[in-house]
VOMI-938146 format. One line per field, with one value per residue: residue number from 1; x, y, z of N, C-alpha, C in turn. Coordinates in Angstrom, 3 decimals. Atoms other than C-alpha are relative to their C-alpha. Layout:
seq [NUM / ...]
n_x [X / ...]
n_y [Y / ...]
n_z [Z / ...]
ca_x [X / ...]
ca_y [Y / ...]
ca_z [Z / ...]
c_x [X / ...]
c_y [Y / ...]
c_z [Z / ...]
This chain:
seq [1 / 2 / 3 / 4 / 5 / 6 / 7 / 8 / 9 / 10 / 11 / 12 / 13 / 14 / 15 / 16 / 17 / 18 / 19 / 20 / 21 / 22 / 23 / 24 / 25 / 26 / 27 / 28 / 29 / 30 / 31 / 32 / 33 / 34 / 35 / 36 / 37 / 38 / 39 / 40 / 41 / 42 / 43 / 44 / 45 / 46 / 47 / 48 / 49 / 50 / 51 / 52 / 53 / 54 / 55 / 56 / 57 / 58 / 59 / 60 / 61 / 62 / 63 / 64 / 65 / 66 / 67 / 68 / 69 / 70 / 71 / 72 / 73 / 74 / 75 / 76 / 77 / 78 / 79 / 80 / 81 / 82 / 83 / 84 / 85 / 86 / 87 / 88 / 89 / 90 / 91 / 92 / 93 / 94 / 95 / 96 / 97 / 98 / 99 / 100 / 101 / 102 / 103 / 104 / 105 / 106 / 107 / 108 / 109 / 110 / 111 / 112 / 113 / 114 / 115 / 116 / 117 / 118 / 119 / 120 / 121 / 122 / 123 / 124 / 125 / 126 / 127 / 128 / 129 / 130 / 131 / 132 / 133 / 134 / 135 / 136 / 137 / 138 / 139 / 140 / 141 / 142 / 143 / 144 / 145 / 146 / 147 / 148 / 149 / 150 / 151 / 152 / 153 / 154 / 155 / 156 / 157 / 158 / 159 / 160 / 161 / 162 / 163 / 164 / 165 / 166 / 167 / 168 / 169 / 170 / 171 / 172 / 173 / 174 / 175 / 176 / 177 / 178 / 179 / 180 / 181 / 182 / 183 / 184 / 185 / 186 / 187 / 188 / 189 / 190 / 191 / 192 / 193 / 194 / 195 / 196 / 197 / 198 / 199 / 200 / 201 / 202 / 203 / 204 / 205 / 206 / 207 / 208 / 209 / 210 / 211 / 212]
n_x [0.836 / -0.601 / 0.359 / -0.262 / 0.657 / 0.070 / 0.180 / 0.235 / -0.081 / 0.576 / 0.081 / 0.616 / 1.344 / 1.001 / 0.219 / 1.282 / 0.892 / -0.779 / 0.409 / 1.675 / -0.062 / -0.544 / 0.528 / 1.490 / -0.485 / -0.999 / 0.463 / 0.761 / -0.232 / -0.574 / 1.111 / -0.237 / -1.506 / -0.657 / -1.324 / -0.755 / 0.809 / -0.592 / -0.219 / 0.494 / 0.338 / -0.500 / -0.097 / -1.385 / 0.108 / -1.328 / -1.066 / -0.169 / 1.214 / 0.993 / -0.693 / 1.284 / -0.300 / 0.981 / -0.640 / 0.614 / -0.870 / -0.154 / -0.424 / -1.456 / -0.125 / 1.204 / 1.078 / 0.110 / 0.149 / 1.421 / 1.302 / 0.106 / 0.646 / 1.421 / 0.084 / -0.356 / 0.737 / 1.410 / 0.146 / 0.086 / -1.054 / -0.268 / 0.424 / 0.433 / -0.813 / -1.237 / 0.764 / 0.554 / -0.529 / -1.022 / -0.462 / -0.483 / -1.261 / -1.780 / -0.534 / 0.357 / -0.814 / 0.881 / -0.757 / 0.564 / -0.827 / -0.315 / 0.478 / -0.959 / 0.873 / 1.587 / 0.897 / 0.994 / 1.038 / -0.423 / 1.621 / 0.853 / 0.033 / -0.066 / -1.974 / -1.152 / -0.837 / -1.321 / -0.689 / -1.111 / -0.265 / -1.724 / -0.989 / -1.003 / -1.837 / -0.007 / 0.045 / 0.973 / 1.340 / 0.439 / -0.344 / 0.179 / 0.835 / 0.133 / 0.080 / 1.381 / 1.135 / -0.432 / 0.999 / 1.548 / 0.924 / -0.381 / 1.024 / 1.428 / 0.776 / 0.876 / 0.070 / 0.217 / -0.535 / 0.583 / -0.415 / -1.767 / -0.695 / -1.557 / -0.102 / -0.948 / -0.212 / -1.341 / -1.221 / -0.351 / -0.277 / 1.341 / 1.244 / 1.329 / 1.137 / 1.447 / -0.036 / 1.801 / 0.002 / 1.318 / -0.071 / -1.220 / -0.820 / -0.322 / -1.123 / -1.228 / 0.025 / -0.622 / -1.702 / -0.624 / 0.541 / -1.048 / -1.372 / -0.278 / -0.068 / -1.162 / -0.007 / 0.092 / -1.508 / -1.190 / 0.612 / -1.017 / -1.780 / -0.501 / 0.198 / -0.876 / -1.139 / 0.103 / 1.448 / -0.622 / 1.526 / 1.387 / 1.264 / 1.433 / 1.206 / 0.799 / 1.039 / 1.783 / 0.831 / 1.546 / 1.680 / -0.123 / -1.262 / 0.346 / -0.427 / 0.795]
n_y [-1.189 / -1.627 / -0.774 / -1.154 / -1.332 / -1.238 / -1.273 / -1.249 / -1.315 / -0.710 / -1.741 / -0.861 / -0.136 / 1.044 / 1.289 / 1.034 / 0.265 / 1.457 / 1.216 / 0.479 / 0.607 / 0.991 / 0.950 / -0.077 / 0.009 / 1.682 / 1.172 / 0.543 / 0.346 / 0.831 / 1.195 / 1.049 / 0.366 / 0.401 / -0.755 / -0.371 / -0.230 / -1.652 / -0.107 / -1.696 / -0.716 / -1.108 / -1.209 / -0.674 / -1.270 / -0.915 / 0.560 / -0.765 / -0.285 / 0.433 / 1.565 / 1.019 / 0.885 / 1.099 / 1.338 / 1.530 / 1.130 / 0.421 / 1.161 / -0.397 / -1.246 / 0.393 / -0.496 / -0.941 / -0.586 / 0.246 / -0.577 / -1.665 / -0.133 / 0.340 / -1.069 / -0.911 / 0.037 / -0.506 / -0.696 / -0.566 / -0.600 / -0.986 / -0.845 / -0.963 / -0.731 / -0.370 / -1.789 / -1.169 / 0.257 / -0.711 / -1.468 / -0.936 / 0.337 / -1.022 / 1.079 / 1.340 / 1.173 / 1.398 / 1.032 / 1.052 / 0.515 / 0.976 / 0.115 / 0.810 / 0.105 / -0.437 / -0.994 / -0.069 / -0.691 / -0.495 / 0.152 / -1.270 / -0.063 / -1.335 / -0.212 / -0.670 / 1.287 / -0.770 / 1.014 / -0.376 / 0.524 / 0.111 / 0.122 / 0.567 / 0.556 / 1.403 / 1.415 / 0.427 / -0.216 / 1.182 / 0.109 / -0.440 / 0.786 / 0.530 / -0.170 / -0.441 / 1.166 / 0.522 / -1.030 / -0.368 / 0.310 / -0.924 / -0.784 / -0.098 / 0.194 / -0.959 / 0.120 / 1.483 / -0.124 / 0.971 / 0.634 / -0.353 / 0.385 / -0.584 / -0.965 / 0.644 / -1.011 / -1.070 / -0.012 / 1.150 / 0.092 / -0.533 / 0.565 / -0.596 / 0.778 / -0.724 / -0.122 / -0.354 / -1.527 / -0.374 / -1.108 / -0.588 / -0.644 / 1.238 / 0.241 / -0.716 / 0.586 / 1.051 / -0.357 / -0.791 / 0.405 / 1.212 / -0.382 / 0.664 / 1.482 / 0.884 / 0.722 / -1.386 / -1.301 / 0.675 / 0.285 / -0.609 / 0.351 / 1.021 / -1.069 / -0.637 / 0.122 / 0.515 / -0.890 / -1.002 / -0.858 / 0.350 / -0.978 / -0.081 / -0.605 / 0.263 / 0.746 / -0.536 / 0.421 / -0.365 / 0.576 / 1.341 / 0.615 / 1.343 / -0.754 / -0.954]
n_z [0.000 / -0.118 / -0.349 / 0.576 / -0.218 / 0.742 / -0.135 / 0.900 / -0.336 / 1.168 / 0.106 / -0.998 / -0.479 / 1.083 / -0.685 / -0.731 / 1.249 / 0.588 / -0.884 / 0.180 / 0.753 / 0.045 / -0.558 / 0.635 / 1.713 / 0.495 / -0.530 / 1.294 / 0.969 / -0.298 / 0.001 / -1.287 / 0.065 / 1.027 / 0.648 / -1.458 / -0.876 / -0.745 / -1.727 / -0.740 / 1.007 / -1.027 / 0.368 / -0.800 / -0.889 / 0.009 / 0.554 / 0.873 / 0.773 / 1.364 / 0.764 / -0.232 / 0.208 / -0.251 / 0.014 / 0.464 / -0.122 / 1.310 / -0.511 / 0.692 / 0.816 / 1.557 / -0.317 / 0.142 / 1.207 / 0.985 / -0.599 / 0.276 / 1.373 / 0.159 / -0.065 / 1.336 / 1.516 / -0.498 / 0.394 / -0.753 / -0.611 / 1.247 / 0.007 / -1.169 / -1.087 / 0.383 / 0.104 / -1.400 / -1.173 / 0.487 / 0.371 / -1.411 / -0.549 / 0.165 / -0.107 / -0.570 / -0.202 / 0.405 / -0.733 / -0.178 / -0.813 / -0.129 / -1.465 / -0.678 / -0.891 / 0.294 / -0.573 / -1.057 / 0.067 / -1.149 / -0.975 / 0.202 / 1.136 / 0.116 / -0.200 / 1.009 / 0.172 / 0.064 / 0.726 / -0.822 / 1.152 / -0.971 / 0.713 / -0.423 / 0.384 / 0.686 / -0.342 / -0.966 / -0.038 / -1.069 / -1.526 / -0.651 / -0.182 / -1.216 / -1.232 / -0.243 / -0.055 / -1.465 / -0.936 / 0.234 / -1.099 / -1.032 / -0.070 / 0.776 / -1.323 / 1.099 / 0.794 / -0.020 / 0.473 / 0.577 / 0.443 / 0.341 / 1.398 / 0.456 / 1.368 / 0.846 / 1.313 / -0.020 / -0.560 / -0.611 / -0.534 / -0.253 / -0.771 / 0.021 / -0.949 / -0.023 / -1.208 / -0.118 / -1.564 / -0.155 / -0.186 / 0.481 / -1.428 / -0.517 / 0.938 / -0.349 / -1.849 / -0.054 / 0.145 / -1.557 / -1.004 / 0.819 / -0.525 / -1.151 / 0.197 / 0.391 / 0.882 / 1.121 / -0.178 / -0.057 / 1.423 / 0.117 / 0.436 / 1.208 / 1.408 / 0.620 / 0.782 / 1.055 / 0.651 / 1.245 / 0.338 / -0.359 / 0.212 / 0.011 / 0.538 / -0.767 / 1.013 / -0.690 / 0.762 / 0.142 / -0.522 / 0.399 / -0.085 / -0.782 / -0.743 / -0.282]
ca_x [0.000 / 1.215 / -0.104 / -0.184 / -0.567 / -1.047 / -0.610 / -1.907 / -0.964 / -3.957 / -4.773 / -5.303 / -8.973 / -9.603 / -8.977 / -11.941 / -13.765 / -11.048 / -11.293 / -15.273 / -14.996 / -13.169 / -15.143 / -18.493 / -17.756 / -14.639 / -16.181 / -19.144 / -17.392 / -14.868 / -17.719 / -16.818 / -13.388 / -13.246 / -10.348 / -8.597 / -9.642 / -9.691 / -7.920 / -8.262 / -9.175 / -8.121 / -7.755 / -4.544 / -5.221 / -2.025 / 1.404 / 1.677 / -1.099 / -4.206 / -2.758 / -5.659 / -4.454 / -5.590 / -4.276 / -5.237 / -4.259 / -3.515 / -2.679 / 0.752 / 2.350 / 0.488 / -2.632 / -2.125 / -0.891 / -3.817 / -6.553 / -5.128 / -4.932 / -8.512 / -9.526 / -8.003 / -9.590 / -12.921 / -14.766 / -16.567 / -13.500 / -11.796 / -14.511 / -16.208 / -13.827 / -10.461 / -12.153 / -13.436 / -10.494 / -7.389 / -7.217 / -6.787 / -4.131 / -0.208 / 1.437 / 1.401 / 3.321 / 2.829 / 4.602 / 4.388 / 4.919 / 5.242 / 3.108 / 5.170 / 2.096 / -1.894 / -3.942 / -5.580 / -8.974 / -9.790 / -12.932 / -14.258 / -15.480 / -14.833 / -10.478 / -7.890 / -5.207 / -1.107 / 0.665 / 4.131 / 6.563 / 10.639 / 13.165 / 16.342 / 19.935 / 20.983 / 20.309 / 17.873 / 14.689 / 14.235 / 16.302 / 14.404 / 11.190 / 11.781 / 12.472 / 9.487 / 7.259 / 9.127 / 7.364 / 4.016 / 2.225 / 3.959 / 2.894 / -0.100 / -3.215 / -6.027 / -3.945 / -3.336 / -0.678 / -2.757 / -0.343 / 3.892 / 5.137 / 8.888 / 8.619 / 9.986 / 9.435 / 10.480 / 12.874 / 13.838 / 15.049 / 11.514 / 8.826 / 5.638 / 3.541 / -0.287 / -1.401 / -5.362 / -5.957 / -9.212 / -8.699 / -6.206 / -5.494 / -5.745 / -2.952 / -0.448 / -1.481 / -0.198 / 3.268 / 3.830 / 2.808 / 5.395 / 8.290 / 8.012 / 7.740 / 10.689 / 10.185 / 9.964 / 12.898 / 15.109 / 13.313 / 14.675 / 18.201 / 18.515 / 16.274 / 19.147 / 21.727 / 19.697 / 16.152 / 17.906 / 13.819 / 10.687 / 7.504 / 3.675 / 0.653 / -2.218 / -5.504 / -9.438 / -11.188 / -13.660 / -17.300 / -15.991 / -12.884 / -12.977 / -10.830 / -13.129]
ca_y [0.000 / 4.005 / 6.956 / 10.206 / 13.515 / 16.499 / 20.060 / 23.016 / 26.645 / 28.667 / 32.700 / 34.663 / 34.496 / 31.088 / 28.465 / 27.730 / 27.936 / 25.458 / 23.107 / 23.064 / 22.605 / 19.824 / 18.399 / 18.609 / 18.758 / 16.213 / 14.301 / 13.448 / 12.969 / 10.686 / 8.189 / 7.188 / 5.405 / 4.753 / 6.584 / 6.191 / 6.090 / 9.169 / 9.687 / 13.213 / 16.142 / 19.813 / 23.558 / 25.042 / 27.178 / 28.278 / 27.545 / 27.873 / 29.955 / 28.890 / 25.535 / 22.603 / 19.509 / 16.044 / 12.239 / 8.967 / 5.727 / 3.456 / -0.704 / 0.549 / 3.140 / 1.310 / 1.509 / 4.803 / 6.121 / 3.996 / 5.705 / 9.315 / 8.607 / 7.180 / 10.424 / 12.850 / 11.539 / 12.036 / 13.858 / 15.434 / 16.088 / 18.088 / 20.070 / 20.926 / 20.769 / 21.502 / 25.277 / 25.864 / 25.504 / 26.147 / 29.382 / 29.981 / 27.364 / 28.881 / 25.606 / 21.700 / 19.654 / 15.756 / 13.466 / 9.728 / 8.174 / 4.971 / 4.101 / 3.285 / 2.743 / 2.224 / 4.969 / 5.882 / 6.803 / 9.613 / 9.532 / 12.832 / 14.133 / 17.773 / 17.869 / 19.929 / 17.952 / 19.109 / 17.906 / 17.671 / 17.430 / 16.442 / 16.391 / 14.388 / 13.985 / 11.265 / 7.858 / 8.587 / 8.484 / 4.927 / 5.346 / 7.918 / 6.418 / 3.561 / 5.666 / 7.496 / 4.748 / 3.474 / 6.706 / 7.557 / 5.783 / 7.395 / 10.568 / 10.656 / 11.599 / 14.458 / 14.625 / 11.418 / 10.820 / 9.316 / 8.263 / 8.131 / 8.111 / 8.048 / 10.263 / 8.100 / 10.677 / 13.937 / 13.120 / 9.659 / 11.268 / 12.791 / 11.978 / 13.237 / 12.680 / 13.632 / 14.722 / 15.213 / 18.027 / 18.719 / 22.057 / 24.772 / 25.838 / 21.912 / 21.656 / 24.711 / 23.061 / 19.311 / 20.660 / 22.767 / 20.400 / 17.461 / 19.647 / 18.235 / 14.737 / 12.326 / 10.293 / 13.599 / 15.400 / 12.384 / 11.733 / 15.284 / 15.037 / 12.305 / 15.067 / 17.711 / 16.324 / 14.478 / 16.861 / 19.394 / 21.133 / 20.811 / 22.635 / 22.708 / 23.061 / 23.245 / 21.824 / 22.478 / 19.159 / 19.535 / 18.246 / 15.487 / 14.577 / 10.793 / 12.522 / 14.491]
ca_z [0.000 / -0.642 / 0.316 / -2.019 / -0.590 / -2.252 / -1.664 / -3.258 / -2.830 / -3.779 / -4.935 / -1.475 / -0.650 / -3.205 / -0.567 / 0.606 / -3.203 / -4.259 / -1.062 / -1.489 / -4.957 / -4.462 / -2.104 / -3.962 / -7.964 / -7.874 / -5.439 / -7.380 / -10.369 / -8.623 / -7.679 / -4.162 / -4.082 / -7.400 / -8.481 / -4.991 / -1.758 / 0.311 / 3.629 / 4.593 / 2.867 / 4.411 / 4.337 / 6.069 / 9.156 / 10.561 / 9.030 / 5.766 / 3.952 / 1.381 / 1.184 / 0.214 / 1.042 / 0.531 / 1.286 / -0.859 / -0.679 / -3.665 / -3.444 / -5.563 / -7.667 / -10.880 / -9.467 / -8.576 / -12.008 / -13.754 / -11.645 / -12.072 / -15.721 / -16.020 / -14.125 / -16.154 / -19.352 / -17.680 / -19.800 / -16.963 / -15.186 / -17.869 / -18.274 / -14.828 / -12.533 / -13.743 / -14.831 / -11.535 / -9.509 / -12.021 / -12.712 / -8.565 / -8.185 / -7.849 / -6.916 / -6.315 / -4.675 / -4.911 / -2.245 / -2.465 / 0.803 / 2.366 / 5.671 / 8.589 / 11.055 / 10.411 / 10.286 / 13.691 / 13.995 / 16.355 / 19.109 / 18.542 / 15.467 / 15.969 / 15.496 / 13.741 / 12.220 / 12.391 / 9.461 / 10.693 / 7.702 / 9.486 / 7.309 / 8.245 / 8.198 / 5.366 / 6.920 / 9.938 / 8.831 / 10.203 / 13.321 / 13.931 / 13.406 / 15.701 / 18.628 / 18.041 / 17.917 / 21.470 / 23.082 / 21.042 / 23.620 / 26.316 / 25.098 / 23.497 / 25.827 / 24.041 / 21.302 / 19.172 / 16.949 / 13.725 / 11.215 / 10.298 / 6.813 / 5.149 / 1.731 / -0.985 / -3.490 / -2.921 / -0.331 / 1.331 / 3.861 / 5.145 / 7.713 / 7.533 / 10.496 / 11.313 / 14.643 / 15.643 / 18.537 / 19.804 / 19.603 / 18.334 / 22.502 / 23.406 / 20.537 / 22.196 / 26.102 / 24.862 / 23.400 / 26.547 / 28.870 / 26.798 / 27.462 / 30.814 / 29.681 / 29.885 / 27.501 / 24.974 / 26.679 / 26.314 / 22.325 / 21.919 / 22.675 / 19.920 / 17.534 / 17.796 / 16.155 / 13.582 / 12.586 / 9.641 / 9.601 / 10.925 / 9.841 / 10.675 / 9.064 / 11.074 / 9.073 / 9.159 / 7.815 / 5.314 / 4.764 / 2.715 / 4.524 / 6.331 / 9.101 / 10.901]
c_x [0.879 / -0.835 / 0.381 / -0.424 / 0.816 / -0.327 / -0.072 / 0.038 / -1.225 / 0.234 / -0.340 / -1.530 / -1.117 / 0.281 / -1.220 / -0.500 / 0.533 / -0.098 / -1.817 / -0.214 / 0.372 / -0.873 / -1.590 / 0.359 / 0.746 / -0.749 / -1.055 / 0.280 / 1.500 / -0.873 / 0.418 / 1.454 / 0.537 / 1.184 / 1.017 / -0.863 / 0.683 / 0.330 / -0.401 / 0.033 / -0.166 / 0.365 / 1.214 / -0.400 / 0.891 / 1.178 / 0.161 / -1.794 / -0.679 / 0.345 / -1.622 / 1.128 / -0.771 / 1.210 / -1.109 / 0.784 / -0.385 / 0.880 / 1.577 / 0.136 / -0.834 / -1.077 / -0.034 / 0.448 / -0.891 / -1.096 / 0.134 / -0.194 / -1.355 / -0.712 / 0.205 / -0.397 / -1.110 / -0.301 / -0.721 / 0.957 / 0.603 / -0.898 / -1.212 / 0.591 / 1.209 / -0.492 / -0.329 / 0.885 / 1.957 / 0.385 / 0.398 / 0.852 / 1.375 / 0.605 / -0.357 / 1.379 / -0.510 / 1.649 / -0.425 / 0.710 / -0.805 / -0.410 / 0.837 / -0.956 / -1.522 / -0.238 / -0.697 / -0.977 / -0.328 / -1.178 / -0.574 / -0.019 / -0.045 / 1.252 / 0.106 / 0.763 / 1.362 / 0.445 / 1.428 / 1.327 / 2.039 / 0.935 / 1.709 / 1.062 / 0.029 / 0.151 / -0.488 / -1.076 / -0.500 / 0.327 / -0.804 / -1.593 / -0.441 / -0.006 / -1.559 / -0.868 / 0.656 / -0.874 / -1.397 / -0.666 / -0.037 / -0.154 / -1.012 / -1.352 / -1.586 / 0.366 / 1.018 / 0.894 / -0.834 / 0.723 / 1.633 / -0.164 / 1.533 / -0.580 / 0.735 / 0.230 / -0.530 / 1.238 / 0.089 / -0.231 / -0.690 / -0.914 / -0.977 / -0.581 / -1.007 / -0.370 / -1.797 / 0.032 / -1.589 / -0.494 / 1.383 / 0.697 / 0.079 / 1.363 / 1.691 / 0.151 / 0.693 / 1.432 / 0.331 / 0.371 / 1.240 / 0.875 / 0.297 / 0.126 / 1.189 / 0.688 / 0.500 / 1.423 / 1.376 / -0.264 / 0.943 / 1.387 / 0.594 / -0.562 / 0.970 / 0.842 / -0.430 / -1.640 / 1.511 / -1.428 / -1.038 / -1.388 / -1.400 / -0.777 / -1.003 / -1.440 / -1.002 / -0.438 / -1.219 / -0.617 / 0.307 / 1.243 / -0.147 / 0.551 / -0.637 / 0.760]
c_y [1.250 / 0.979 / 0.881 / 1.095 / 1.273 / 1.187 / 1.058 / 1.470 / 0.817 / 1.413 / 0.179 / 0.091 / -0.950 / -1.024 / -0.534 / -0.225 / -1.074 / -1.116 / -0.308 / -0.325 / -1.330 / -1.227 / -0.540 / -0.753 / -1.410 / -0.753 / -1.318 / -0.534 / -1.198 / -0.861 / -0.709 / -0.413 / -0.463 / 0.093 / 0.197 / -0.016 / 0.993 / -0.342 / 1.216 / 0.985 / 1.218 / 1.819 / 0.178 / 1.239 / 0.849 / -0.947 / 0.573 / 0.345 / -0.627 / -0.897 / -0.859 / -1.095 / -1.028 / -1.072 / -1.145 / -1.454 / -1.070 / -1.803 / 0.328 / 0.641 / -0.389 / 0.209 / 1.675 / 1.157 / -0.240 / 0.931 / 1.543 / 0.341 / -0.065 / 1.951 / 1.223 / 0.270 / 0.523 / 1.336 / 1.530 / 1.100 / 1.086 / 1.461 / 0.930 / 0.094 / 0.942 / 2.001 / 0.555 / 0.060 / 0.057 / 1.294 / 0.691 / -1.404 / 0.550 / -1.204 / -1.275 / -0.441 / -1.979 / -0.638 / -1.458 / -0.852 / -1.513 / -0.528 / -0.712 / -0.464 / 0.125 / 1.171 / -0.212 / 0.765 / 1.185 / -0.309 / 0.884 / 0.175 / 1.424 / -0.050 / 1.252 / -1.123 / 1.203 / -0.890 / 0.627 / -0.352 / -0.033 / -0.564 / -0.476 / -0.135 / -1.387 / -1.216 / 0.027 / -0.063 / -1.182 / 0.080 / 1.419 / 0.004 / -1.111 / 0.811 / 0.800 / -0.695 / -0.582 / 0.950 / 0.487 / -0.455 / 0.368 / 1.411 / 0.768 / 0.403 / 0.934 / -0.272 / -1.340 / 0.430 / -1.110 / -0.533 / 0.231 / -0.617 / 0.033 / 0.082 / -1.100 / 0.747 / 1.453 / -0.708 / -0.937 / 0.421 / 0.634 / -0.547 / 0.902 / -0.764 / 0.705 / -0.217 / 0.238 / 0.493 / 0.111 / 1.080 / 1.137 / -0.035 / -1.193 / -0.787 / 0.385 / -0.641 / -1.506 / 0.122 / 0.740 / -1.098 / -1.600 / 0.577 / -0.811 / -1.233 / -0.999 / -0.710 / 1.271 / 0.749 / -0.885 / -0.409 / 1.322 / 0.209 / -0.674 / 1.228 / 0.990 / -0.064 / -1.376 / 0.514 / 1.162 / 1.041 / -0.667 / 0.889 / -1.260 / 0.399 / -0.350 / 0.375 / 0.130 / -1.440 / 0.667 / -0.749 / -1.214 / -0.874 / -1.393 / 0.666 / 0.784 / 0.938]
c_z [0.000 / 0.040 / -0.874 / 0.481 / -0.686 / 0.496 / -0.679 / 0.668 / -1.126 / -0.031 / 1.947 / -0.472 / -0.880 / 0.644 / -0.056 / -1.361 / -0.431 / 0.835 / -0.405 / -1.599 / -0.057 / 0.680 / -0.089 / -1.215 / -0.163 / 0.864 / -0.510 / -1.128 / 0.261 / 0.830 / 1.231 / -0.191 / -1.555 / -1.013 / 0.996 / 1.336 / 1.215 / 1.492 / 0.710 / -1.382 / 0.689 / -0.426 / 1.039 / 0.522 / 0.817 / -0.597 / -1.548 / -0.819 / -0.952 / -0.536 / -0.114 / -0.337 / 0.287 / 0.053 / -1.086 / 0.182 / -1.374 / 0.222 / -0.542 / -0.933 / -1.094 / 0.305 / -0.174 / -1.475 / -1.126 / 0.444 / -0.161 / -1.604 / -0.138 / 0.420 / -0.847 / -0.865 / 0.188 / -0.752 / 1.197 / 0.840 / -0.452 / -0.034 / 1.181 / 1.264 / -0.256 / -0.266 / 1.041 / 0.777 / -0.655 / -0.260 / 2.057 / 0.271 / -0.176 / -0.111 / 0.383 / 0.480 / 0.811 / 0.836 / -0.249 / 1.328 / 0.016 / 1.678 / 0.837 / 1.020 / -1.081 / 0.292 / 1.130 / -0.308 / 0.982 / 0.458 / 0.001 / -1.169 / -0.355 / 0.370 / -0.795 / 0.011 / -0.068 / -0.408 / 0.256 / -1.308 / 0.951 / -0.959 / 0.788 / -0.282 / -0.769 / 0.748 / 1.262 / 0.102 / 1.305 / 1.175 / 0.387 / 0.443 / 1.173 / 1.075 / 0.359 / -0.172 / 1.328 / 0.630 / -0.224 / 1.179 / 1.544 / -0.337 / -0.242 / 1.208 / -1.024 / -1.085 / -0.638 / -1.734 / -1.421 / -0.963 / 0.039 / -1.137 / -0.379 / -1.176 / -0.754 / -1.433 / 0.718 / 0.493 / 1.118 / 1.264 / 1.155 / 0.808 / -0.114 / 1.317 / 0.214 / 1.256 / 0.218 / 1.502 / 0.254 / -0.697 / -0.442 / 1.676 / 0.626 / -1.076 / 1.135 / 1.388 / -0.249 / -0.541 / 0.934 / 0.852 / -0.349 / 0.086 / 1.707 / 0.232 / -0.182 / -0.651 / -1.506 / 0.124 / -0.578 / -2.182 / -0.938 / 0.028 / -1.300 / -1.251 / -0.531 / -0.883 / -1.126 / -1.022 / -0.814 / 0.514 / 0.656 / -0.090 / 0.311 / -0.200 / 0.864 / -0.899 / 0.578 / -0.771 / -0.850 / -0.150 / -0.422 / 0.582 / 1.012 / 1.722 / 0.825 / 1.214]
């Protein structure tokens, strides 16, 4: 199984038209999972601006380049989405990763999500993977660590991970409150001298996203 997520930089003040497009128009005209099946589906609320991003999952890269072709051709496609929702895109960028953990589900159905993107020194993705899978469960509590990926396209040497918060201020209260954590403080030490970057986007589900 692989995971594709996609990010779009739109015009200032065409997010949301392009996320709700998306989640109406294509939706409909992508027929349920038939062209992929959706993981999340998202607007970017702090971090970086007027981003729409989405996840799919695909049994393998063939699959997934048959089903985007098929799509594409769509005569539909072509001509009622692509018009409503190109002219306000700026940029894409198209990751294909590589699940290192199931997706978790969360227990509430009112989240934010924090996509966590960690870029690594050549040859620790994995070691740095394992150790963080030694502590998730130590400290996880409100918020709930739902998946880990390694990037195999852009950049090997890449984790992506996805976080689910109740709340934006139950977000900033569980990273405070994990500085004090042992497991975290000692997780850190090993991060200095092998994290290069670390950015966060902090995500609004929308109406169609499985994710809630």
């Amino acid at each position: 199984m692989i995971n594709e997520l996609r990010m779009y930089t739109t015009r200032p003040g065409k997010m949301h038209h392009v996320v709700n497009a998306s989640a109406t128009v294509a939706q409909k005209i992508r027929n349920g999972d038939t062209y992929g099946k959706l993981i999340g589906h998202w607007s970017s609320e702090l971090g970086r601006m007027n981003q729409y991003i989405h996840m799919w999952e695909y049994s393998d890269v063939e699959e997934m380049r048959k089903l985007r072709s098929e799509l594409a051709a769509k005569e539909e496609w072509k001509s009622k989405f692509v018009p409503l929702v190109g002219p306000y895109i700026l940029t894409q960028e198209i990751r294909l990763l590589r699940p290192l953990t199931k997706i978790k589900q969360p227990t509430t159905t009112t989240n934010i999500y924090e996509l966590k993107i960690i870029k690594l020194n050549i040859g620790q993705a994995i070691k740095w993977k394992d150790k963080f899978l030694d502590i998730v469960s130590s400290i996880e509590g409100t918020s709930l660590n739902i998946g880990l990926w390694n990037t195999e396209l852009q950049d090997p040497n890449e984790i992506i991970s996805i976080w689910c918060h109740p709340n934006i201020e139950s977000m900033s209260k569980y990273w405070r409150d994990l500085d004090e954590n042992k497991y975290w403080i000692d997780f850190n030490a090993y991060q200095e001298n092998s994290v290069k970057y670390e950015e966060s986007i902090i995500l609004r589900p929308s109406i169609c996203s499985p994710l809630k």
